[in-house]
C-alpha positions in Angstrom: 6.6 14.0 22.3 3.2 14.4 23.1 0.3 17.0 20.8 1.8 20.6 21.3 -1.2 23.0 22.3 -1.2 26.5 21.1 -0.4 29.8 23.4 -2.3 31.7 21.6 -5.1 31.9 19.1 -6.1 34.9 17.2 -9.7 34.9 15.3 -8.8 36.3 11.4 -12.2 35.4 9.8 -13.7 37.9 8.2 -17.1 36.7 6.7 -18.4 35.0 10.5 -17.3 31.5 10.1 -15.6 32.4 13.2 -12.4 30.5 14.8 -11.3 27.3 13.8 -10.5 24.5 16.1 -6.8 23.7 16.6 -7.6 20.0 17.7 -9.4 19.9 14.0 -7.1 21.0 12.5 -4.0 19.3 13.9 -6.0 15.6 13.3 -7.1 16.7 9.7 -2.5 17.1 9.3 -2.0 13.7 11.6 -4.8 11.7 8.7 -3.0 13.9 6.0 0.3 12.9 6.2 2.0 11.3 4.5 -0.4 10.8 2.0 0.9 10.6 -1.6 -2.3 12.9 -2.6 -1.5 15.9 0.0 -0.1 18.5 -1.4 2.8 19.6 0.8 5.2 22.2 0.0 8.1 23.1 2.0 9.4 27.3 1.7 13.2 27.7 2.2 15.1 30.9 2.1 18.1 30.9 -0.5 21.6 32.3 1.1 20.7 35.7 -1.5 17.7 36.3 0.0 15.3 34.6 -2.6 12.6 32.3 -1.9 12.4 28.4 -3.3 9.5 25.9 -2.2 9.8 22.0 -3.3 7.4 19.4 -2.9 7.7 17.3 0.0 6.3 14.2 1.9 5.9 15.0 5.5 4.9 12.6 8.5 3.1 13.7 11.3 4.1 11.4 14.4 3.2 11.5 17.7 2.5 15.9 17.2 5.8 16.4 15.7 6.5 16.8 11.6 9.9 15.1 9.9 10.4 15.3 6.3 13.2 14.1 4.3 15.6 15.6 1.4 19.1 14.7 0.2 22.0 16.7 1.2 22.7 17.9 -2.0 19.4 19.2 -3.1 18.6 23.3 -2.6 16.4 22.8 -0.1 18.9 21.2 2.2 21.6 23.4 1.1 19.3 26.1 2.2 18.2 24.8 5.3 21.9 24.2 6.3 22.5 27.8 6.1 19.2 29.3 7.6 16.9 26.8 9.0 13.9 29.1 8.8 11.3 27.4 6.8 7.2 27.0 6.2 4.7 23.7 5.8 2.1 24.8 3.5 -0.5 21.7 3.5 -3.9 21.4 1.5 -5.7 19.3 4.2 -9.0 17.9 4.3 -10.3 20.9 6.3 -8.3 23.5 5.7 -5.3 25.1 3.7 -3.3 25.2 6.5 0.9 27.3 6.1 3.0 26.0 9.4 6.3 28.3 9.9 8.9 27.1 12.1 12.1 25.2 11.7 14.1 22.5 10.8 16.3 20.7 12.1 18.4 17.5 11.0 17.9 14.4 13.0 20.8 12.0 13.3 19.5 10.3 16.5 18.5 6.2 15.8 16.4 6.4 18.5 14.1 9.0 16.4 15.6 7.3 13.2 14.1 3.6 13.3 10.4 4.6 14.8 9.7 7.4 12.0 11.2 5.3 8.8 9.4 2.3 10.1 5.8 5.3 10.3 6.9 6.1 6.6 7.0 2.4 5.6 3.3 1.7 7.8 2.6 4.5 5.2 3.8 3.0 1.8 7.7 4.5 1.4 9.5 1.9 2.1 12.8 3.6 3.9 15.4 2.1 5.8 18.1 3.6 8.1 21.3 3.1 6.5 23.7 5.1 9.4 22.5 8.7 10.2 20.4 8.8 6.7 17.4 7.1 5.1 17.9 5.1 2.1 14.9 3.3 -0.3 14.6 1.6 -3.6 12.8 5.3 -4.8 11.8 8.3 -3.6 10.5 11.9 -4.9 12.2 13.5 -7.6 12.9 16.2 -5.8 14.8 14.3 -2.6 17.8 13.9 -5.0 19.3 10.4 -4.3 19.8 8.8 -1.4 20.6 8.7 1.2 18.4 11.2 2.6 18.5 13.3 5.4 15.6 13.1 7.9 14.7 16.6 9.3 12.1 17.2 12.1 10.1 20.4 11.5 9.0 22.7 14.7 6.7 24.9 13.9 5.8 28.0 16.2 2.8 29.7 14.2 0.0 27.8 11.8 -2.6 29.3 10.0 -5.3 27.9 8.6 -8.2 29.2 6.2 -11.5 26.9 6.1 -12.0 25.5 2.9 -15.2 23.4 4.3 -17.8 24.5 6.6 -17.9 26.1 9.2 -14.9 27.9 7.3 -13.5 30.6 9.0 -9.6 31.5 9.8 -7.4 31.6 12.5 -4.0 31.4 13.7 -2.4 29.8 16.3 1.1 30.7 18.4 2.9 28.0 19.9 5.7 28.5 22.5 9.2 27.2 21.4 
């Protein structure tokens, strides 16, 4: 897949900084993740209605985010039931909240190329059949194996947290 290009972008600054550069702010994410030291936090809606957000490890590869999380865990559990979710990233630029979806990926084609991008990034995770499976992993993955999900996002908003600042946010088409 090549970098997705926003649609639409919508100026919310409110003290001049003025609008924020999607190509910043999409490279800040790609040198991000998967970083042990980015905070990342994935928000999931529970089948009642009520909110739950879990630490996660994202990759950004080739303009598309995967994540992982074992099928037993509440996030998983959640996303199986209403695949509505957010990204919310501290990057080096910006705090930056992605909503989209997710989606499970069972393809080895997709498989191989992003658990050998984790490894090239210090997790070392293998394919073992449609899952990933590694000596460790976050606490909150549960154990393995763990499902690999891609995460496409259709609006991101990001608040400057070094100068110029600023805020914006950016529609993308689905």
């Amino acid at each position: 897949m090549t970098e997705r290009e926003p649609v639409e972008a919508r100026n919310l600054d409110i003290y001049g900084g003025g609008e924020l550069a999607w190509e910043t702010v999409r490279d800040a994410l790609a040198a991000a993740l998967p970083k042990p030291e980015t905070a990342v936090f994935l928000g999931t809606v529970r089948p009642d209605g009520r909110p739950h957000s879990a630490g996660v490890g994202p990759l950004w590869r080739e303009g598309e985010l995967f994540f992982t999380s074992g099928p037993g865990t509440r996030k998983s559990r959640n996303l199986a039931a209403n695949p509505a979710c957010t990204l919310s990233v501290r990057a080096p630029v910006a705090d930056v909240v992605l909503e989209g979806t997710a989606e499970r990926v069972t393809d080895p084609a997709v498989l191989e190329p992003v658990a050998a991008a984790y490894r090239e990034g210090g997790w070392p995770a293998r394919v073992d059949g449609d899952a990933f499976t590694a000596p460790y992993s976050a606490q909150s993955a549960g154990p393995p194996p763990w499902h690999l999900y891609r995460f496409i996002y259709h609006t991101v908003v990001a608040v400057g947290t070094v100068e110029p600042f600023g805020a914006t946010r950016w529609r993308f088409a689905s």
